[in-house]
C-alpha positions as CSV (number, residue, x, y, z in Angstrom):
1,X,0.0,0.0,0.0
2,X,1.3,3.8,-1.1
3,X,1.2,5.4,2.3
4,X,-0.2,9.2,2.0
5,X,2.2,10.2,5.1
6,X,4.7,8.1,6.6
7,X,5.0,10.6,9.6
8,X,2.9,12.9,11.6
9,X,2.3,15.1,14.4
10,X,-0.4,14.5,16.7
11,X,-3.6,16.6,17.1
12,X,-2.7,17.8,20.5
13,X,-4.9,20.9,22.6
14,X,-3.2,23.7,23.7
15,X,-0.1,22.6,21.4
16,X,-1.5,22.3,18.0
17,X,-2.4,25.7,17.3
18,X,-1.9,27.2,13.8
19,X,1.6,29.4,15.2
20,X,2.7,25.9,16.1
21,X,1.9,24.5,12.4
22,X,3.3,27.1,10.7
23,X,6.9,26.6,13.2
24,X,7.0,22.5,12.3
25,X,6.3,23.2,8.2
26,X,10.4,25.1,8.5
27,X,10.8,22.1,10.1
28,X,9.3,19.2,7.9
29,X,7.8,19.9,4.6
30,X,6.0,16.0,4.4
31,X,5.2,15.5,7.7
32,X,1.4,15.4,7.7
33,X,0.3,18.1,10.9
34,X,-3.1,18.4,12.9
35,X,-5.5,20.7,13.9
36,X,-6.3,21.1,17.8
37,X,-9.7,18.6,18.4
38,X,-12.4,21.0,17.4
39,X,-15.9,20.4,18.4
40,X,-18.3,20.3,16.3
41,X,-20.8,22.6,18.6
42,X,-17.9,25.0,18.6
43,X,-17.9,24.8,14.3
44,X,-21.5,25.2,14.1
45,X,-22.4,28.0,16.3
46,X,-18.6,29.3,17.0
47,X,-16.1,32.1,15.3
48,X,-15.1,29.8,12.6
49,X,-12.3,32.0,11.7
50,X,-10.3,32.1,14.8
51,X,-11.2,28.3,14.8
52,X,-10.2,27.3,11.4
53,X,-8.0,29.5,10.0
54,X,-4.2,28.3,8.4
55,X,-1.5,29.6,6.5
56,X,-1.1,27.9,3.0
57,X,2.3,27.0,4.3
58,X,1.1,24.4,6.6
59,X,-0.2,21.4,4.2
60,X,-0.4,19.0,4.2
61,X,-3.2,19.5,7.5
62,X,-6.1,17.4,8.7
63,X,-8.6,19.1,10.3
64,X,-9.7,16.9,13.8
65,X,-13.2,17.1,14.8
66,X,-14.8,15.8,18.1
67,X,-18.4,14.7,18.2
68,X,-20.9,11.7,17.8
69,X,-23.6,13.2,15.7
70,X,-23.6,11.8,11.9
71,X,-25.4,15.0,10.8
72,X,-23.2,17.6,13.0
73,X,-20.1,15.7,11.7
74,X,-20.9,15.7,8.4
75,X,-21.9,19.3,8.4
76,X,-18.4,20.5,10.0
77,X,-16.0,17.9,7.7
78,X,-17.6,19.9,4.3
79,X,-17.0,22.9,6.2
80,X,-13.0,21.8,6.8
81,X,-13.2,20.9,3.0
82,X,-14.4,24.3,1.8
83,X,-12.1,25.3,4.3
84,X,-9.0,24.2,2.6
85,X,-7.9,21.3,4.9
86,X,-6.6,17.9,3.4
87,X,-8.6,15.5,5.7
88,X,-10.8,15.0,8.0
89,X,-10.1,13.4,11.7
90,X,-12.5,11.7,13.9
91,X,-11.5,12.2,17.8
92,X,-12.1,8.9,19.5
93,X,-9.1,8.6,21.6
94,X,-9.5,12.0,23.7
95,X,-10.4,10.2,27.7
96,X,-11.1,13.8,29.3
97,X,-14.2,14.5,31.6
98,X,-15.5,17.4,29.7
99,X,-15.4,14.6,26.2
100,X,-16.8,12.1,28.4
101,X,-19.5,14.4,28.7
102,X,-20.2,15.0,25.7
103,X,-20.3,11.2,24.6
104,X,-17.4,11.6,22.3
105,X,-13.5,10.9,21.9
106,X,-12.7,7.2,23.6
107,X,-15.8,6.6,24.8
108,X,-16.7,6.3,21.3
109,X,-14.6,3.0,21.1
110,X,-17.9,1.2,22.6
111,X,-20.1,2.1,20.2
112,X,-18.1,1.0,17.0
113,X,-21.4,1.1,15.3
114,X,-22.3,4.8,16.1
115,X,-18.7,5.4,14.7
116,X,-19.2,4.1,11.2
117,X,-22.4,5.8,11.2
118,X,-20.3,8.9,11.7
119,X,-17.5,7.8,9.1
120,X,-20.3,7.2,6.5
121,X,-22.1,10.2,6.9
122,X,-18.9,12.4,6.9
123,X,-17.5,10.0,3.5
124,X,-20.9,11.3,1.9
125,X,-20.4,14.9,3.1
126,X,-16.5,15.3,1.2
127,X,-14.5,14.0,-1.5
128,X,-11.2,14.2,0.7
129,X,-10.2,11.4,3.4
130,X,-12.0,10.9,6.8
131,X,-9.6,9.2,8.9
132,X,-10.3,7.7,13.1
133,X,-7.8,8.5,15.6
134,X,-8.1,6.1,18.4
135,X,-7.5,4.1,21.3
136,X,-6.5,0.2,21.2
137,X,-9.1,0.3,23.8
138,X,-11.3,2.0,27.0
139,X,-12.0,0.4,30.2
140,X,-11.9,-3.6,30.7
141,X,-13.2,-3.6,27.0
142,X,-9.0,-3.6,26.2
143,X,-8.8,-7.0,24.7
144,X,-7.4,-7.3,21.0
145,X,-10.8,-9.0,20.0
146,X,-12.8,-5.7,21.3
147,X,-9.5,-4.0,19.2
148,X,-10.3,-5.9,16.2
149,X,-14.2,-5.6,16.1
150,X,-13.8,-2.2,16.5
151,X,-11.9,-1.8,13.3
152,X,-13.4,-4.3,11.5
153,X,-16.8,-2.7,12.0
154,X,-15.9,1.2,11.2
155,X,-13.7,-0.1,8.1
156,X,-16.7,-1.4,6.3
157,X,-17.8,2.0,5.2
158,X,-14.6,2.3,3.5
159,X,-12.5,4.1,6.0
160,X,-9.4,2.7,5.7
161,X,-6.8,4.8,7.2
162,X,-6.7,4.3,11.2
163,X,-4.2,6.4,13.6
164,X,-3.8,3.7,17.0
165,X,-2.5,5.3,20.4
166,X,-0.8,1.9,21.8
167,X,-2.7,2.3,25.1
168,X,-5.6,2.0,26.5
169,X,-7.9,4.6,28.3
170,X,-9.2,4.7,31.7
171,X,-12.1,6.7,31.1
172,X,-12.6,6.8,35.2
173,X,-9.7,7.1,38.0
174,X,-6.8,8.8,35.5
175,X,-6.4,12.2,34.3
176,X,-5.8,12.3,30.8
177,X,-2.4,13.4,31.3
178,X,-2.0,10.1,33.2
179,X,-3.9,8.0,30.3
180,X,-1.1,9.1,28.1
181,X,1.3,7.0,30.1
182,X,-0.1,4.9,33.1
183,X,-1.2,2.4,30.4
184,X,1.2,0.2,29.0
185,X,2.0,0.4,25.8
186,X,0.8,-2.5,23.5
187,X,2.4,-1.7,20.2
188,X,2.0,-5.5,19.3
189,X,-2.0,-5.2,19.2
190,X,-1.1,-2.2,16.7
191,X,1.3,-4.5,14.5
192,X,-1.2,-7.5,14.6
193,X,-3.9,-5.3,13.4
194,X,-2.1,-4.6,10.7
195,X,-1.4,-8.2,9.6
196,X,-5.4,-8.5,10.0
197,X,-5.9,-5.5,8.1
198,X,-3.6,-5.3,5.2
199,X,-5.9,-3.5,3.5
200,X,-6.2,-1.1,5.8
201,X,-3.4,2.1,6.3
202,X,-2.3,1.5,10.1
203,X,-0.5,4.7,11.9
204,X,1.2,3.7,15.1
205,X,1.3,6.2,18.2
206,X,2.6,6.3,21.8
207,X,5.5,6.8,23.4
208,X,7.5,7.4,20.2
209,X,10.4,10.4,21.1
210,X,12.9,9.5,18.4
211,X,13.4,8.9,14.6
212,X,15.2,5.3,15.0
213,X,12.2,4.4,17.1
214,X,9.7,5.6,14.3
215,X,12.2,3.7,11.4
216,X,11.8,0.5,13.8
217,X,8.2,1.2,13.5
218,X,7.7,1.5,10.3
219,X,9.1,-2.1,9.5
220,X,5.8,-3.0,10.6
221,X,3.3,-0.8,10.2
222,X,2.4,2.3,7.7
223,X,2.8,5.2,9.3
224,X,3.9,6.6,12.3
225,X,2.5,9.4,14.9
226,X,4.5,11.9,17.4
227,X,2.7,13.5,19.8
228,X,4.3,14.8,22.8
229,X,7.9,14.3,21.6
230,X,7.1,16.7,18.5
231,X,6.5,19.7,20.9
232,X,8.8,19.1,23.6
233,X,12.2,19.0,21.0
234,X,10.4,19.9,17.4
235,X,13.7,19.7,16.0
236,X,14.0,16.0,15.9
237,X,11.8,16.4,12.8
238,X,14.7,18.1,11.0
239,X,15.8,15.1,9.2
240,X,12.4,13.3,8.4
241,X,12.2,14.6,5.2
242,X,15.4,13.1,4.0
243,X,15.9,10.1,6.0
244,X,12.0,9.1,6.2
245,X,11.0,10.3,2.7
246,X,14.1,10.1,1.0
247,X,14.5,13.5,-0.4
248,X,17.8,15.4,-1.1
249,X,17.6,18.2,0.7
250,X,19.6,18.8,4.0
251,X,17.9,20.1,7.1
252,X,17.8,23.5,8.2
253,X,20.1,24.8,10.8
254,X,18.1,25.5,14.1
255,X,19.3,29.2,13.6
256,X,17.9,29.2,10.1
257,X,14.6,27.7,11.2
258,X,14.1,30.6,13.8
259,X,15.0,33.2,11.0
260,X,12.4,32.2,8.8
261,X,9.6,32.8,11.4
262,X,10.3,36.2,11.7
263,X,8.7,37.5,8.6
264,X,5.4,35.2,10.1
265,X,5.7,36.6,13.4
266,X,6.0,40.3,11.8
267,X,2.9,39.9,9.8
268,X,1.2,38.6,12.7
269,X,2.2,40.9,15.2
270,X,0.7,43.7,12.2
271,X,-2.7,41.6,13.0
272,X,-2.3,42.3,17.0
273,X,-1.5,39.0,17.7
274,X,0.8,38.8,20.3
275,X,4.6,37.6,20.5
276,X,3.9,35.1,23.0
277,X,1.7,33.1,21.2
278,X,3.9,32.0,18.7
279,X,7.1,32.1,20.7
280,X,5.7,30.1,23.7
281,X,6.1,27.3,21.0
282,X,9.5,28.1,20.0
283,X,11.0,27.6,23.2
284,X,11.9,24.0,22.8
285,X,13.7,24.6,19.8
286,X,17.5,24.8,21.5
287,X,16.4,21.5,23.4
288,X,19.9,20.3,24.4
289,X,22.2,22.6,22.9
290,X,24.5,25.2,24.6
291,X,22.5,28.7,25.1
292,X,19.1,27.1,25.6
293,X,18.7,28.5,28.6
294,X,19.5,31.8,27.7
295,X,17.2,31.6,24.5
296,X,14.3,30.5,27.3
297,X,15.1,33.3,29.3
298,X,15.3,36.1,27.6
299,X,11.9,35.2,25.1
300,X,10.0,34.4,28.2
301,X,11.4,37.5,30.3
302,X,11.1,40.1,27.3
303,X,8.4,38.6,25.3
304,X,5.6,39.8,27.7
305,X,3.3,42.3,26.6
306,X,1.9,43.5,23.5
307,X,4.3,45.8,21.6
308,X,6.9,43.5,21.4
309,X,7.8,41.8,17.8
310,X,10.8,40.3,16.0
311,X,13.5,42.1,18.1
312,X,12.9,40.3,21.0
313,X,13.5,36.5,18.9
314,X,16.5,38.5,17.3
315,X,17.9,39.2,20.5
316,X,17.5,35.9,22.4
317,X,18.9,33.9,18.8
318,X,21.8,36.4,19.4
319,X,22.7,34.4,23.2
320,X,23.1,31.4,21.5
321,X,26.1,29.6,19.4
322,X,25.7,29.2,15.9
């Protein structure tokens, strides 16, 4: 099977965010990103805008929804088509309260049937992809079988593309900071379903931090997912489009990466946004190397307030070696 992505970022809230996008696409031109979850409620009756806007720069995107009504669902993925995005995700690994609440994200992983519905009415809604993030399973329904059924089940509308955190969720007793790593990891439930599946694209996530772990990966499965990792040290995408994809192209310097967001953050700051909501996610960048702390510093300490722009990232690149 052609994979459409070999590599991608996790939809991730309060990480995700379009500043964030734009930062990984000087990073990795292939690696597929994600939207935030969005609700649907928040699509339908919210500032769709604010909620959905993206720089061309940042394709190829998939828009993630959360939700568990076929007609709501539907509505929202033409909405992300018209909107520009490249596919459509359906939440059903998110454990929190508040997405217990509202019957959607893991919960969803009992009700395999409602899910298809979902898939099927979002398939006949767009002519781009609608893919299932999810869980290998919720609760004491964890068991490969309950795995495999749910797969089996959603596939048969013709989904095939499948994103599998390697754990499963507690949806009662752990956080869902904890339920991304109290749970062991089962990666081999993720590799089986792809020998059951063949058909079907399988993207493996969990736990991954590294790019030998993700080529290890990929000896068994299609594609592989970063969550976590991808924020705290972005720069371990710098090779993925060479080493991954196979292109000829050699990575950018850190230094280089942080000069070519300044035009961004300049044309931004012209729209009133301000400094620190691009540069919060920027801070990871020197993860390791000598003047990191000083880059952390000085952005956090001088990167407060409004009227601040570029000079303040010029500055802080300025404390560390090239």
């Amino acid at each position: 099977m052609e994979c459409p992505h070999l590599v991608s970022v996790a939809p991730m809230m309060d990480r995700t965010d379009r500043h964030f996008r734009y930062l990984m696409r000087q990073i990795t031109r292939r690696t597929l990103l994600h939207t935030e979850m969005v609700t649907t409620g928040a699509i339908i009756h919210g500032d769709r805008p604010k909620l959905l806007d993206f720089d061309p720069e940042e394709h190829p995107l998939s828009l993630q929804l959360g939700g568990d009504n076929p007609t709501d669902l539907a509505e929202c993925a033409k909405v992300g088509e018209d909107w520009g995005y490249d596919e459509i995700n359906l939440n059903v690994g998110c454990p929190s309260p508040r997405v217990q609440k509202g019957n959607f994200g893991a919960c969803l992983m009992t009700q395999p049937e409602l899910v298809a519905e979902c898939i099927a009415a979002m398939q006949d809604a767009v002519k781009i992809p609608v893919t299932v993030k999810h869980r290998i399973g919720v609760d004491e329904q964890d068991s490969y079988e309950h795995l495999h059924r749910f797969v089996e089940v959603v596939s048969q509308t013709g989904c095939d593309r499948f994103s599998v955190h390697a754990r499963k969720a507690w949806l009662q007793g752990l956080s869902p900071k904890e339920n991304r790593t109290v749970p062991p990891l089962r990666y081999e439930d993720v590799y089986r379903l792809k020998e059951d599946f063949p058909q079907l694209w399988i993207e493996i996530n969990g736990g991954i931090t590294t790019l030998d772990q993700t080529k290890t990966h990929l000896k068994e499965v299609d594609a592989v997912m970063i969550g976590r990792a991808a924020y705290d040290n972005p720069y371990i995408f710098a090779t993925v489009d060479r080493d991954i994809y196979g292109e000829d192209a050699e990575p950018k310097t850190r230094h280089e990466i942080v000069e070519a967001m300044l035009p961004y953050i300049e044309r931004n700051h012209k729209k009133g946004v301000k400094l620190h909501s691009i540069s919060r996610h920027m801070l990871s960048l020197f993860l390791g190397q000598p003047g990191t702390k000083a880059w952390k510093r000085y952005i956090t300490e001088e990167g407060r307030g409004h009227e601040v722009s570029c000079e303040v990232i010029e500055q802080a690149l300025a404390l560390v070696p090239r």
